[in-house]
Structures are given as C-alpha cells and as structure tokens.
C-alpha positions as CSV (number, residue, x, y, z in Angstrom):
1,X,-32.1,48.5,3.0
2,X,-34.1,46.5,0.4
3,X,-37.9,47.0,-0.1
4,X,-40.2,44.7,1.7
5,X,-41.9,44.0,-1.2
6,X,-38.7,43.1,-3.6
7,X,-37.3,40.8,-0.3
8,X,-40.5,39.0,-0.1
9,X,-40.6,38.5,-3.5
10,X,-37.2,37.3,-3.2
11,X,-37.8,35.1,-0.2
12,X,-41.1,33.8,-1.9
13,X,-39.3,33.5,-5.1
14,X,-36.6,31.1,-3.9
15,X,-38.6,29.1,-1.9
16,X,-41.0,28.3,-4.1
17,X,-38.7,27.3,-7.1
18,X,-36.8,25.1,-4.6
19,X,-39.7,23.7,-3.4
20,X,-42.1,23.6,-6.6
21,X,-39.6,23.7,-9.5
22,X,-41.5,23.5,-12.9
23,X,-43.8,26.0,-11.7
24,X,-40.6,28.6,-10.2
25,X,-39.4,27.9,-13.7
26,X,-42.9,29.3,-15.3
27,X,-42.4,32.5,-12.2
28,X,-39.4,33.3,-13.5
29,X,-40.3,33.9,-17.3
30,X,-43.6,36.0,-16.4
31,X,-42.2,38.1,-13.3
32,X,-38.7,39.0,-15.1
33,X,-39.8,42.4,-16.2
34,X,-41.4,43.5,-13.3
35,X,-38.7,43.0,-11.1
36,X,-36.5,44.2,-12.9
37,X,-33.9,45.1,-10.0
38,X,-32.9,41.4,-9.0
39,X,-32.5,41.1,-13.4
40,X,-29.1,39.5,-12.9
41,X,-30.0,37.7,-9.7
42,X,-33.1,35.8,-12.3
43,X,-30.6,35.2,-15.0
44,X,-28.1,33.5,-13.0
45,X,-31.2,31.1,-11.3
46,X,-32.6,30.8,-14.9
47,X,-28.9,29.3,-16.1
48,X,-29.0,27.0,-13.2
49,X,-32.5,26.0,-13.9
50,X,-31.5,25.1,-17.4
51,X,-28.5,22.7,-16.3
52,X,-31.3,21.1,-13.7
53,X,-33.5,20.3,-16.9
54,X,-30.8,19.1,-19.0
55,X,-30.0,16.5,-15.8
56,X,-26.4,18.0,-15.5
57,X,-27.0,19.0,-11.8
58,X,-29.6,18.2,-8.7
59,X,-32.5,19.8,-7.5
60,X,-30.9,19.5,-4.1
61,X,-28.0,21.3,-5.3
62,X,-29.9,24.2,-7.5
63,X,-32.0,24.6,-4.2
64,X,-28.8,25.4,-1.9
65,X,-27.0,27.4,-4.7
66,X,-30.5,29.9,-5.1
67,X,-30.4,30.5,-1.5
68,X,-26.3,31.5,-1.9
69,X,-27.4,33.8,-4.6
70,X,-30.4,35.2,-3.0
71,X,-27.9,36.0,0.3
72,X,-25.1,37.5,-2.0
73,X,-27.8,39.4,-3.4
74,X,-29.3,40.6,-0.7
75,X,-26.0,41.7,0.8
76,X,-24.9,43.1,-1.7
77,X,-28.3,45.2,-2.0
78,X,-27.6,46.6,2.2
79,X,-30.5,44.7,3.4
80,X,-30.8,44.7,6.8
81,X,-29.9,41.8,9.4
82,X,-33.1,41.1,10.0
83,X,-33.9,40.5,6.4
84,X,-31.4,38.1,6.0
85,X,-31.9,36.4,8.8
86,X,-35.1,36.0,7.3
87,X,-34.4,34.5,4.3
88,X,-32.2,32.3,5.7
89,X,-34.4,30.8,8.6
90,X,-36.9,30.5,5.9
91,X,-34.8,28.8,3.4
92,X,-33.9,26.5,6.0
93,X,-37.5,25.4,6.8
94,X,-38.3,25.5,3.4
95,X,-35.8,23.0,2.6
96,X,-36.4,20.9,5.2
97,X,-32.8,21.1,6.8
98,X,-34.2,20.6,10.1
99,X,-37.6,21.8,11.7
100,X,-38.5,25.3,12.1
101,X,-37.9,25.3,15.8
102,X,-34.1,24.2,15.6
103,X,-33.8,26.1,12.3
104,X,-35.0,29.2,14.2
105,X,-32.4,28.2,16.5
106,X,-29.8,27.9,13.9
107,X,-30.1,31.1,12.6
108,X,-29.7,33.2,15.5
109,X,-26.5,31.1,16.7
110,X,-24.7,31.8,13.5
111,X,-26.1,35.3,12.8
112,X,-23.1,37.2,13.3
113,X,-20.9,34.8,11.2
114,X,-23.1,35.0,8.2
115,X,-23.7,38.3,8.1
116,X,-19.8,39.6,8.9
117,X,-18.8,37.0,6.7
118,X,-21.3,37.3,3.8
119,X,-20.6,41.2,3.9
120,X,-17.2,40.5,2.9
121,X,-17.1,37.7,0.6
122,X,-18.0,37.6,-2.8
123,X,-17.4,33.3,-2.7
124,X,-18.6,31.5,-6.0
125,X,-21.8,29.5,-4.4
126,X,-20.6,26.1,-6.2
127,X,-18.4,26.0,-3.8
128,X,-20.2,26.7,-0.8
129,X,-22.9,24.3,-2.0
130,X,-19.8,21.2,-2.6
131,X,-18.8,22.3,0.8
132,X,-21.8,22.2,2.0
133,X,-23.5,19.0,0.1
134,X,-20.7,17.1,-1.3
135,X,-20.3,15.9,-4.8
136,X,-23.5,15.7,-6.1
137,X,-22.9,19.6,-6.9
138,X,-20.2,18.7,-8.9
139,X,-16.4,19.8,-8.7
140,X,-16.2,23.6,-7.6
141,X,-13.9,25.7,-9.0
142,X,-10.5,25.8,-7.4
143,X,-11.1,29.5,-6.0
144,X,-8.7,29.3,-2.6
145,X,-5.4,30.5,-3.3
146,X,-2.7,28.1,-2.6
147,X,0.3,29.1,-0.4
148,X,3.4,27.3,1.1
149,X,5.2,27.3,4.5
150,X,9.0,27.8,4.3
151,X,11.1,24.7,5.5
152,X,14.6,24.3,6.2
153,X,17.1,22.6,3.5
154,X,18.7,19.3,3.8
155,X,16.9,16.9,5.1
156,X,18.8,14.8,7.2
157,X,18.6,11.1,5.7
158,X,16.2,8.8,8.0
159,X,18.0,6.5,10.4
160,X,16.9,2.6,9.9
161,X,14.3,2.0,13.3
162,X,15.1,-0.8,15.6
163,X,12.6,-2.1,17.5
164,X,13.5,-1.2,21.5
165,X,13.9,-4.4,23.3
166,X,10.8,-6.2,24.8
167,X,12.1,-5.3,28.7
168,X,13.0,-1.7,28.2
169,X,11.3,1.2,30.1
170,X,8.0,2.2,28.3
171,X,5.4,4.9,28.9
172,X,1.2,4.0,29.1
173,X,-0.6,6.8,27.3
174,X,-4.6,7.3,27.2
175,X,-6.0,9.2,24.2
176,X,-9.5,10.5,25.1
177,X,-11.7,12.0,22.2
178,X,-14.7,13.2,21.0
179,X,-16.2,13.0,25.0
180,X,-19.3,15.0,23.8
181,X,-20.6,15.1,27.5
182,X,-24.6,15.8,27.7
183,X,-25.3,17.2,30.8
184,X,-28.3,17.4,29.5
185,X,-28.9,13.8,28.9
186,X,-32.5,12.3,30.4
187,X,-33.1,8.4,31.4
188,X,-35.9,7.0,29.9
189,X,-36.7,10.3,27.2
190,X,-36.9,9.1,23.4
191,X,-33.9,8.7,21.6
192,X,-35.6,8.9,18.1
193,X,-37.0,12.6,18.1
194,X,-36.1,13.9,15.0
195,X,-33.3,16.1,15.8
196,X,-30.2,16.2,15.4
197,X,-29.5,15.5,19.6
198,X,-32.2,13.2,21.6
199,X,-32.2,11.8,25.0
200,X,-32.7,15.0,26.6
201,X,-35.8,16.7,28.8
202,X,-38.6,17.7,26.3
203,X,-38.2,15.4,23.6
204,X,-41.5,12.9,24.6
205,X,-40.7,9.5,24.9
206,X,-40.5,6.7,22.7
207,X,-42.4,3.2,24.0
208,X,-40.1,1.2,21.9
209,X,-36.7,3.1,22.7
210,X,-35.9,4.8,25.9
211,X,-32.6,6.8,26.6
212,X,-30.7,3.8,29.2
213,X,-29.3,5.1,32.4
214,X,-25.8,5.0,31.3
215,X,-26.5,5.9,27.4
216,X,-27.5,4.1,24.2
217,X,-26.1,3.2,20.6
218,X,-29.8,3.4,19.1
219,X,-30.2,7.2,18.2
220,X,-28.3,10.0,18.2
221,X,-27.5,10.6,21.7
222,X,-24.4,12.0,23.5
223,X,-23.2,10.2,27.1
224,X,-24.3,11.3,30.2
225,X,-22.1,12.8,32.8
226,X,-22.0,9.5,34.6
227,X,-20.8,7.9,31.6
228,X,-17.9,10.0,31.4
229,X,-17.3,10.2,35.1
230,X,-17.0,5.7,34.8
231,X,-14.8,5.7,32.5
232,X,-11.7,8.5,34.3
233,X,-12.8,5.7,36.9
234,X,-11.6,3.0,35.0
235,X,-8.8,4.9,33.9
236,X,-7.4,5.6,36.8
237,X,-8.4,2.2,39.0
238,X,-6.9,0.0,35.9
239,X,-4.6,1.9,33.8
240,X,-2.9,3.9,35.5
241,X,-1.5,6.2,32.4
242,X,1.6,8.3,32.4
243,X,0.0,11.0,30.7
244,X,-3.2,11.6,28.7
245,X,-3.9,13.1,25.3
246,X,-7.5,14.6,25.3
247,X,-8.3,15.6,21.6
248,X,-10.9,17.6,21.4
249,X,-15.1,17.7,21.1
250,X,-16.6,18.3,25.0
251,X,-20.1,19.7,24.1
252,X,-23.2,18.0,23.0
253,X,-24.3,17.9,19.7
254,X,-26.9,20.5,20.1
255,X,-25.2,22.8,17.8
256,X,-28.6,24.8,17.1
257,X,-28.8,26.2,20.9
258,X,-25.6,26.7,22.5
259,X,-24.3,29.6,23.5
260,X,-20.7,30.9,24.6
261,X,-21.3,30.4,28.1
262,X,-23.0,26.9,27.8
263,X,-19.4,25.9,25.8
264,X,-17.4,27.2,28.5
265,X,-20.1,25.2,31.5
266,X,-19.4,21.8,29.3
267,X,-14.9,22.5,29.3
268,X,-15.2,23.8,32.6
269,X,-17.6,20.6,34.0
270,X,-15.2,18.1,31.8
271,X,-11.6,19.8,33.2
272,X,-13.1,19.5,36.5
273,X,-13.9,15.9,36.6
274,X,-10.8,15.3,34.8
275,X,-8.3,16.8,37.6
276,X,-10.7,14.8,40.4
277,X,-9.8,12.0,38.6
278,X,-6.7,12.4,38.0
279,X,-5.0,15.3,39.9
280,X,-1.0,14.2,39.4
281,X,-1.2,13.3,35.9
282,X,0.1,15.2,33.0
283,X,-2.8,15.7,30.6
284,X,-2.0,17.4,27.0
285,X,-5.3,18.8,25.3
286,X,-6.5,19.9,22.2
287,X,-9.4,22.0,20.8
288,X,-12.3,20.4,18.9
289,X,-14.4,22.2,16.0
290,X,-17.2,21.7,19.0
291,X,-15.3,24.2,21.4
292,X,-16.5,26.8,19.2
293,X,-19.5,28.6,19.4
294,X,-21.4,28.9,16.9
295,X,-19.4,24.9,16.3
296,X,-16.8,25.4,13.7
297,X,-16.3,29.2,14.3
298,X,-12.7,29.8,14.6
299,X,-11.4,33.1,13.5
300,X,-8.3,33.6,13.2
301,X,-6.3,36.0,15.5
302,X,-6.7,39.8,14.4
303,X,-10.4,40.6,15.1
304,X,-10.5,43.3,17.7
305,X,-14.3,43.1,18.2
306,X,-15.4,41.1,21.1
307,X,-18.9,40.1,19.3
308,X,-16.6,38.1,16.6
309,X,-13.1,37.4,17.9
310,X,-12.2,34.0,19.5
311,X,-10.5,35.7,22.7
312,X,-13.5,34.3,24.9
313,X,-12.5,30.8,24.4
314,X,-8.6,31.2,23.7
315,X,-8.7,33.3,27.3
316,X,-10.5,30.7,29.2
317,X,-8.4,27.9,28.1
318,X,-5.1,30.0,29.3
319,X,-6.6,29.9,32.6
320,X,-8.3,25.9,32.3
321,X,-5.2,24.5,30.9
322,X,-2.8,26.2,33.0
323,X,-3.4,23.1,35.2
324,X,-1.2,21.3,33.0
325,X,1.0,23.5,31.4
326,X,3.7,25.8,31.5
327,X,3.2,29.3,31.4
328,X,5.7,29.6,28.4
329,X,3.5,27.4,26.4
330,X,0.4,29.3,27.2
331,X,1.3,32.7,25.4
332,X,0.2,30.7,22.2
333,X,-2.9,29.0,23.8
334,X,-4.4,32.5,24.0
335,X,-3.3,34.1,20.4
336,X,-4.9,30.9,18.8
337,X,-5.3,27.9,20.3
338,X,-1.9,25.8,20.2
339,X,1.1,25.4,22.1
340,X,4.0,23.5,22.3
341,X,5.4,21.8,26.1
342,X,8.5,19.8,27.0
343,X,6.9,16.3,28.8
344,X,11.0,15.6,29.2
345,X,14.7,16.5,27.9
346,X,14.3,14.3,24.9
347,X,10.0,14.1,24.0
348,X,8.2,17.9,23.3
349,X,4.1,17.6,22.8
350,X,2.9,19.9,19.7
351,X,-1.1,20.9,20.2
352,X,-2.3,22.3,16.5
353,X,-6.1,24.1,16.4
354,X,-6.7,22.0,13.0
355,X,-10.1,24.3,13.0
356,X,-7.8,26.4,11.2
357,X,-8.0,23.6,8.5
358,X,-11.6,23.3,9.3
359,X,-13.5,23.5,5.6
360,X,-16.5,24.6,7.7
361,X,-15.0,27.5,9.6
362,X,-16.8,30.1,7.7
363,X,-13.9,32.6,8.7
364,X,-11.3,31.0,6.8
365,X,-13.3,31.7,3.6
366,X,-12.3,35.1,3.9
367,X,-8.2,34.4,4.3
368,X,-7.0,30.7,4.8
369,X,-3.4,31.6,4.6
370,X,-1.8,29.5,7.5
371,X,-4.7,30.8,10.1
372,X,-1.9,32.1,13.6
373,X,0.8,31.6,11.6
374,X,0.4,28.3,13.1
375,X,1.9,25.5,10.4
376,X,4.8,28.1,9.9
377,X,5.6,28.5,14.0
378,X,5.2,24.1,13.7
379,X,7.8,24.4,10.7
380,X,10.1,26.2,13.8
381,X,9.5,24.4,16.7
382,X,10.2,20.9,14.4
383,X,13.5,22.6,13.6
384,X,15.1,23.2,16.8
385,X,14.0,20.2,18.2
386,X,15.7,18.3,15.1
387,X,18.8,20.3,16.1
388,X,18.7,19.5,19.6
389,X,17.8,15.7,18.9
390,X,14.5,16.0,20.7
391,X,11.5,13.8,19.3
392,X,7.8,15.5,19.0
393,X,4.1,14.0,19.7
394,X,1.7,15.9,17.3
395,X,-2.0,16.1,18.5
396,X,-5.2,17.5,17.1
397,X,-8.9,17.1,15.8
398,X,-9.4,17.0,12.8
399,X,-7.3,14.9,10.6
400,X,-5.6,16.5,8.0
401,X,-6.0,14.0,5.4
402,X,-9.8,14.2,5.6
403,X,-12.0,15.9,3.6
404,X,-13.0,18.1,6.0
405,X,-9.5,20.0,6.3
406,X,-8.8,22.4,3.3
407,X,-6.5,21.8,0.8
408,X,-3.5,24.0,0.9
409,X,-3.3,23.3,4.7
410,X,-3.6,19.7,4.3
411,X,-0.7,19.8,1.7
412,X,1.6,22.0,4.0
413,X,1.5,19.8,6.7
414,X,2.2,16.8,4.5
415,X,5.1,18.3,3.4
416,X,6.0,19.4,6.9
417,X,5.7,15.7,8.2
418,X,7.6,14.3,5.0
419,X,10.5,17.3,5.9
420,X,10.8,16.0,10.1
421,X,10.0,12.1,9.3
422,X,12.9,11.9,11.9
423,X,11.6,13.9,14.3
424,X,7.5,13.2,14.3
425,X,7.4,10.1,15.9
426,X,3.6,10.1,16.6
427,X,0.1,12.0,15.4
428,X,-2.8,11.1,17.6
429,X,-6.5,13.0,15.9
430,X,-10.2,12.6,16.4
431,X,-12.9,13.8,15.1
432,X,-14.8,11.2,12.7
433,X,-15.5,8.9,16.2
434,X,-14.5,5.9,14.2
435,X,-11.0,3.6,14.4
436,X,-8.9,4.6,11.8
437,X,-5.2,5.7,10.9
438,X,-4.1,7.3,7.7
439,X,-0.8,7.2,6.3
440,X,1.8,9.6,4.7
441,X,4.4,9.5,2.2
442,X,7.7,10.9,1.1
443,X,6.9,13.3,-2.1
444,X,10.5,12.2,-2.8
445,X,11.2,9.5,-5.6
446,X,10.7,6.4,-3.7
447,X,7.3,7.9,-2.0
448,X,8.4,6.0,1.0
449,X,6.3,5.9,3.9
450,X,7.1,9.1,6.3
451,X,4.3,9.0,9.3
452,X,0.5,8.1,9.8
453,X,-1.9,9.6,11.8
454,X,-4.0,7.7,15.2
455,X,-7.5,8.7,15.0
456,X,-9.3,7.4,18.1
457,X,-12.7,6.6,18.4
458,X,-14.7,8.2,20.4
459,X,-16.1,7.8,24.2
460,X,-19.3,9.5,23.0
461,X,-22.0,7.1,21.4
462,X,-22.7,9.5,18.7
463,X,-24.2,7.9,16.5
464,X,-24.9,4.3,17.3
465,X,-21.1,4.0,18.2
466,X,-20.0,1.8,21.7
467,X,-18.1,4.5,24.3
468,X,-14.3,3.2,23.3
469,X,-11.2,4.2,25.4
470,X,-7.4,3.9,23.4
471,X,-4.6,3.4,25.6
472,X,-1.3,3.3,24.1
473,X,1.8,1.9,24.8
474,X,4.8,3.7,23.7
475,X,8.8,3.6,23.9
476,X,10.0,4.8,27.3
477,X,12.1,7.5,28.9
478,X,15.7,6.4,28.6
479,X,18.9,7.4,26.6
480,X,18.3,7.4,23.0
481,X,14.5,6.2,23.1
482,X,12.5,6.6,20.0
483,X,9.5,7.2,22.0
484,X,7.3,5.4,19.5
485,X,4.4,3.7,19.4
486,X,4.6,-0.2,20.4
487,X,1.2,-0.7,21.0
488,X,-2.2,-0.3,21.6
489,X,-5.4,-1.5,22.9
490,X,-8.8,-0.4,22.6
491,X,-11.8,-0.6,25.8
492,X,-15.3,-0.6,24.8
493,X,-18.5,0.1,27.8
494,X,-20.9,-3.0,27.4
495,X,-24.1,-0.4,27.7
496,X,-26.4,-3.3,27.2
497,X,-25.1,-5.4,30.4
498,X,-24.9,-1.9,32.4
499,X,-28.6,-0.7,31.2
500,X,-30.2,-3.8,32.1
501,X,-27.9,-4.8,35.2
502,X,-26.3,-1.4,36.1
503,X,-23.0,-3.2,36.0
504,X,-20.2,-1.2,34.4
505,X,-17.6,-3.4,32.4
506,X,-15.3,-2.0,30.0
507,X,-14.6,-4.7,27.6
508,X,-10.9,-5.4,25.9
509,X,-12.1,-5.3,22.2
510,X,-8.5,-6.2,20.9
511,X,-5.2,-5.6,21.0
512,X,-3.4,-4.2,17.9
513,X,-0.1,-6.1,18.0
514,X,-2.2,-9.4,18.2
515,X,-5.1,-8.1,15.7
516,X,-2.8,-7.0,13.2
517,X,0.8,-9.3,13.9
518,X,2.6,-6.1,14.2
519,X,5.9,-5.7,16.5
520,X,5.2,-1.7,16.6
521,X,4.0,1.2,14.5
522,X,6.6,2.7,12.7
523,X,5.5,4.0,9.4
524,X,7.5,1.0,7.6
525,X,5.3,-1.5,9.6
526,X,2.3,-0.2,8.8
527,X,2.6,0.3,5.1
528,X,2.5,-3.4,5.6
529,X,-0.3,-3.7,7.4
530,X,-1.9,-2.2,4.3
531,X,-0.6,-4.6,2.4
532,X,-1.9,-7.5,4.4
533,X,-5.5,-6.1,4.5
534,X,-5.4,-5.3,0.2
535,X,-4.7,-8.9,0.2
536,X,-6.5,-10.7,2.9
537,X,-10.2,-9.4,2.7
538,X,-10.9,-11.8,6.2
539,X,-8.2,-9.2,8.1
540,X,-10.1,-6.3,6.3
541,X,-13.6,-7.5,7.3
542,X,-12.7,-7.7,11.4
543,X,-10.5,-4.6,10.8
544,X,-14.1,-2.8,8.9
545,X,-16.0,-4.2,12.1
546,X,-13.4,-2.4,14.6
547,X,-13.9,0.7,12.7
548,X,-17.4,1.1,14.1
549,X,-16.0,-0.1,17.8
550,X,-17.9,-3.3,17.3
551,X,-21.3,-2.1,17.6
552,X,-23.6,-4.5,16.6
553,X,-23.3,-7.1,13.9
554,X,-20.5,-6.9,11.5
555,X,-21.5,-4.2,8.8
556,X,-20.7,-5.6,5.2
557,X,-18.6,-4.5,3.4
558,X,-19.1,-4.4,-0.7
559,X,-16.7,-3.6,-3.2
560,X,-17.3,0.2,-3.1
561,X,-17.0,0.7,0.3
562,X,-13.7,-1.6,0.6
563,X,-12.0,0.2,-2.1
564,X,-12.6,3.7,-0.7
565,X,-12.2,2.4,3.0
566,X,-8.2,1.4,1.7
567,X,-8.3,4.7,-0.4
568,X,-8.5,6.3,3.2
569,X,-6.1,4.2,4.7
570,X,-3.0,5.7,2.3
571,X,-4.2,9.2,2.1
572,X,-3.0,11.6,4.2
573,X,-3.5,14.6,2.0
574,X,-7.3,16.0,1.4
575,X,-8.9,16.5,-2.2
576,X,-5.6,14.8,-3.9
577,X,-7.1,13.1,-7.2
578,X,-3.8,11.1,-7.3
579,X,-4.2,9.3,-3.8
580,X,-5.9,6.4,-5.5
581,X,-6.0,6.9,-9.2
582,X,-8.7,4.0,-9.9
583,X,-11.0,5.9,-7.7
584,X,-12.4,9.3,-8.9
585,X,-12.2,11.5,-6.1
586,X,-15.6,12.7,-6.0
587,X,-16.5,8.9,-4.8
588,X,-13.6,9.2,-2.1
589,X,-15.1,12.6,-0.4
590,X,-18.8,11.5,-1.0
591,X,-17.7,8.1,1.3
592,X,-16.1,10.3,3.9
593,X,-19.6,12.4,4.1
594,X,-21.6,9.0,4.2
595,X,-19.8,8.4,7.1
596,X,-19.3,11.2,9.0
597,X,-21.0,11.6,12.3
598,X,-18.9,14.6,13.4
C-alpha cells in the first residue's frame, strides 16, 4: 500500500497539471527531489509536457495519458483499491468527463474491471488514450499482436447470381436493433439535463423541452416502454414477419448506475413483451456491448471467479433464449454468447458476440486472440454448411468494419467472408443507430466484391434519431433458393403527430429497390450502388438524409464529411490505411467518433 501522503500528492499532482498546466509544469521542476519515489513516474509526465509545449500533442490528450501513468503507477506501487478508486473518481471530476455524481457512479460500476485489469497489464497509455479519445492523441503504437484463423483450401469459384423470379416464394424478415428500452423514462421531465441519459424521475424539468409521452428526438433520451410495446404492435398487426432478427442493445444508456440485476430486469422485460407479441414466431437474437454490465465488459470464457466472469449473463440468456432455440445451439450461448440454428434444410442463422471485437471491452486488452474461440468455430460451421450446400445469415452488433472492432478480428472475419462469399448470403449489425451498409472485398487480384454488411437503425431515439423499424424481404424457401436479400423498407414513428395527438403512425420512409433502382442486394449490385452515389451527389444527399432516419431537415453534407461518409461505405475492415488512400485514416476514425451515438 502507498503512503497517504505520496497518493495525495500523486492525485493532487495530476490534477492540477491537467487542470492548470504551466503552473503543474513549474510543480514538477521544484517537487522532483522530494518525491523522489514516483522519479520515473515525473520524467515520463515531464517528456509529455515537453511534446504539449512544442504543439506536437493536446492538452486533452497529456491530461488522459497522466491519469494512465498515475494508475500504472499506482498499481504497480500495491496501492490499495480504495486509492485507486480515488484517483480515478477524482480524475474524472477533475476533467470534467461528467459530474461528480455520475462519475462517482462510474467508478464503482467499473471497479472490479479496472483494478483486475490494471493489475495485469502493463498497456502503453497512447494507446488507451487513442482508444479512448481518438486521433487527436496521435497514432498509438501497434502493441496487439496479430493472429489468424485457419481456413480451408480451395475456394470453390463463385457461381454467377440470378435474380429469383418476381412470383417465387419469399420470406418477410424484421431486424430490430438498438431498442434501448427506459423503463425508467418520465413524461414531461427535462430532456436537456446534462447527462449522459435524461427523461427520467429526478432530472427537474425543462420549460422549453419536456420528455413527450411517447418519447422525443430533442435530447438524449431512450423510448419508453410504450414505445416499444407500439411498435411489436405494428409488427405483428401489419407485417406479419416470418422471423425476426433482434441485434442487440436492450438497456438504457445509463451506463454509470446499472447493475447486473437491473441488465437482466431490462432482457427479461424486453423478451417478455416480445413473446406476447409474437408467441409463434421464430426470433434469432444477438448480444449488444449494452448487455454487459459494467457496458462493454465481456470477458472471455476461462474466469472461474463469479465477481468477474460473464457466466451471469451467458447463463440467463440459455434459459431466455431457449424460447427460440434448440438446445443444441445453446451449449455455446452459455460458454460465450453465440450459437449457430437451422431456421430450415437449406438456411442455418450464425449469432457472433462481436463484444469480443469490442475495442472497449477492457478484458480483451489482456488477450484478444479470437475471444471463445469464436471466429475459428464460424471458420467450421461455414465449412460444413459449404459441404452440405446450406446457405448462412450472419448477425451481430457491432460491425466489424467499424472502428470500434479491433484490428486482427476485423481482418479475420474479412478474410473469413471473402473464403464462404458463396455461402454468406446476408450480415444484418447495429450498433451506430444510423442507416448504413459496408461493403467487402475479395483480397484476391480482381478485389471483387464478396458481401456487405445491413446495419439497421435503431428503434431507440438515442440521440435525436426517429424510432425506425427495417423489414426485409428476402428469397424464399424452395429448391435451390439463394435466400438473399431482395428488398427492404424502412418505418419511422411520427413522435411529433403522436405527442401532440397521441396518434401512433409508423411512417414508410422509403423503399430501397425504389430509393436506390436496385433489383436486389447481391454484393455485385451494390458495388454499383456505390458507384451511382460517387457520381450523383443528389442520390448521396437523400441517401445522407436517410442515414439519420429523416430526422429533421436534411443535414448538409460538405466535402469532408462526403468523402469519409463513401470511405465508410467500401470499408469493411477497421484501422486499414489502404481502404481509401486519399483519406488519411486518422480523419476516417475521428468521423466515425463524431458520429457515434452508441
């Protein structure tokens, strides 16, 4: 255990040269000598400094990468918890990350990760600081080591597709994502309180702005229960789905107060209104980085202590899901989080965790080496069903092209998608709450197009987004049926008309084959789409507007954001500084955090 004295000098220390620089500059030249145990800990600030003075990095980023050396040092040293918790809640308050009340908050739901993880990683703080900031740090150095899954030789040569015939059987498929139910959500409280949720008890109210009955696109709010429970009732009374893909992201976004058992309360509410709903109809889920608890917290399978080890969620869903699936595809659901089903003889569903890609899972830090063995068991399952002719449906959460998701598990499963092009005939994410796709390519010579990835927007209004529902329309169940994606359509909940008339209509925003002029989404077709918008900045603009589910007036659009915005379209692999060689890709990742509401 450290001294009281040395921590608070410490904690003192690093606040104050955050907060005050020039004069934590002058506090490090006359107190050097008298603390002379934290010597190295002083040197390495006083390099930083120096680089801050010569305008080769930010105060913003010397601030966060302090704090990483001041923890490494105090772990090191065998302070106790307490201590660090200490400096971290004060840190935090210091540097005006949020208020002291949520930051208080914060600290205590991610105690046990930071310390167990801290305790055991020695991690270079540029790159926690870049993971944490963005860009502005600069680029880290490359410190995770890369590793690769094994696939099988000989790729079989891809078959020309052939649009099904317009009267063929087809299948109706709803993705819902990123529901972020608030069962906490309040009528008429403020929806501008400065924190990260609003709309809920507590929070005072705003004259201008009040929290609508049925939600609201101006603050950060999540949707009510009622919200959700309107639109399974849409579902069900108009589209009538086959089977539904439900991607991920129940809880609210008050990520500084939730415990285990409130996580568990939100699935178990969600699952619950789901099966009233629909009761008969196949539903295929996935996890969302919000499952966890503290958000993001996946460890991988192998911890034996209860404190730290997933088993309280992976358990749980064994039992929730069980609804829907077989109990042969459950043994993986509660190991880590995935599973693979037959939905019929020729179509198999694939569920990935992509937390296990998550760059804020602080567990993977520690190992990232194909978290469950999971991309290497996908590598399997892809290859008997290529033997057996049997087509697969990927889903997730995060999508693996985004920043977000961690290098060498971003370029695995590119390579796995370019290897079974023949076989993955559709990947439906969330996760950003925006309309988006992103394509992939064969690494081969003619870097033909090999898949793209659905990401749905998202039924929760988080931030100033419409609720939007995606149905899809794909190939149906007969002989020889590619089972691909011929449509889809997108539903947005006019929350103006039902706030002022409590009138629920879900609005037709627009219909991809007439938006876009495209007969069906094969990877072919839409590497043409994004040739149309590269050339036709009208199609782009509408296509920009739709991104944000038409909320509001159209955004513009300048020259930097369409040029990353097409960068995103065509890159299916995260932190690859060859997606889209005229743009460096520390402008490319800083976009993505702009625009991130997840």
């Amino acid at each position: 255990m450290m001294a009281k004295g040395s921590l608070g000098f410490l904690v003192t220390l690093t606040v104050y040269i955050v907060c005050v620089p020039t004069q934590g500059y002058k506090i490090l030249s006359s107190d050097l000598k008298e603390h002379s145990t934290t010597l190295d800990y002083l040197r390495t600030v006083n390099k930083t400094i120096d680089n801050v003075l010569k305008g080769e990095f930010s105060w913003k980023c010397f601030g966060c990468e302090v704090f990483v050396e001041t923890l490494q040092l105090l772990v090191r040293s065998n302070a106790s918890e307490d201590e660090i918790v200490y400096l971290i809640g004060e840190a935090c308050t210091a540097l005006k990350i949020e208020d002291k009340r949520v930051c208080s908050y914060i600290v205590e739901e991610y105690r046990q990760e930071f310390i167990t993880v801290a305790a055991r990683l020695i991690l270079h703080p540029a790159w926690l600081c870049y993971a944490a900031i963005g860009p502005e740090c600069g680029a880290p150095p490359d410190i995770f080591p890369f590793w690769n899954v094994t696939l099988p030789k000989g790729k079989p040569k891809p078959r020309p597709l052939v649009k099904p015939p317009d009267d063929f059987p087809k299948l109706k498929v709803v993705q819902l994502s990123d529901v972020h139910v608030d069962l906490d959500y309040k009528p008429g409280s403020n929806v501008n309180c400065g924190e990260p949720l609003c709309c809920r008890e507590g929070k005072g109210s705003s004259p201008d702005e009040t929290a609508g009955y049925w939600g609201t696109i101006k603050g950060k709010c999540d949707i009510p229960l009622q919200t959700y429970r309107n639109a399974l009732e849409f579902i069900a009374r108009e589209i009538k789905p086959d089977f539904i893909f439900w991607t991920g992201d129940i809880p609210a976004h008050n990520v500084w107060n939730q415990s285990r058992s409130d996580q568990l309360n939100h699935i178990a509410v969600a699952t619950d209104t789901l099966l009233e709903f629909f009761p008969r109809t196949p539903v295929y889920p996935s996890l969302g980085n919000h499952e966890g608890s503290p958000v993001d917290c996946f460890p991988p399978p192998g911890l034996t202590s209860e404190k730290l080890s997933n088993s309280w969620l992976n358990v749980y869903l064994q039992k929730a899901w069980s609804r829907w699936l077989p109990a042969e595809s459950l043994d993986t659901v509660g190991y880590a989080g995935y599973y693979a089903v037959q939905h019929s003889s020729k179509l198999r569903i694939i569920s990935l965790n992509t937390q296990y890609c998550d760059n804020l899972n602080f567990w993977l830090y520690l190992n990232n080496t194909d978290p469950g063995g999971m991309l290497q068991w996908l590598v399997e399952e892809l290859t008997w069903a290529e033997r057996y002719d049997v087509k697969v449906i990927i889903l997730g959460h995060i999508p693996t092209g985004a920043s977000d998701c961690l290098k060498a598990f971003s370029w695995n499963y590119y390579r796995i998608i370019d290897r079974f092009e023949s076989t993955v005939v559709g990947q439906f994410v969330g996760h950003t709450h925006t309309d988006e796709m992103r394509m992939f390519f064969s690494e081969e010579f003619d870097h033909h197009p090999t898949g793209f990835q659905f990401i749905s927007p998202s039924l929760t209004t988080y931030s100033y987004y419409y609720p939007a529902i995606r149905v899809y329309t794909l190939d149906g169940q007969y002989p020889n049926s590619t089972f691909r994606p011929l449509d889809h359509v997108t539903y947005t909940l006019d929350l103006d008309r039902a706030n002022a008339k409590n009138e629920t209509v879900w609005n037709l925003e627009y219909a991809a084959s007439k938006a876009y002029n495209i007969s069906w989404f094969t990877p072919q077709e839409v590497y043409k789409l994004y040739s149309r918008l590269s050339t036709d900045r009208g199609l782009f603009n509408e296509t920009y507007h739709r991104f944000y589910t038409h909320s509001g007036p159209p955004v513009a659009c300048g020259d930097a954001c369409y040029r990353n915005t097409m960068c995103q379209f065509i890159t299916g692999r995260s932190h690859d500084p060859n997606a889209c060689p005229t743009i460096p890709l520390a402008e490319l990742i800083q976009y993505e955090l702009d625009n991130k509401q997840c």
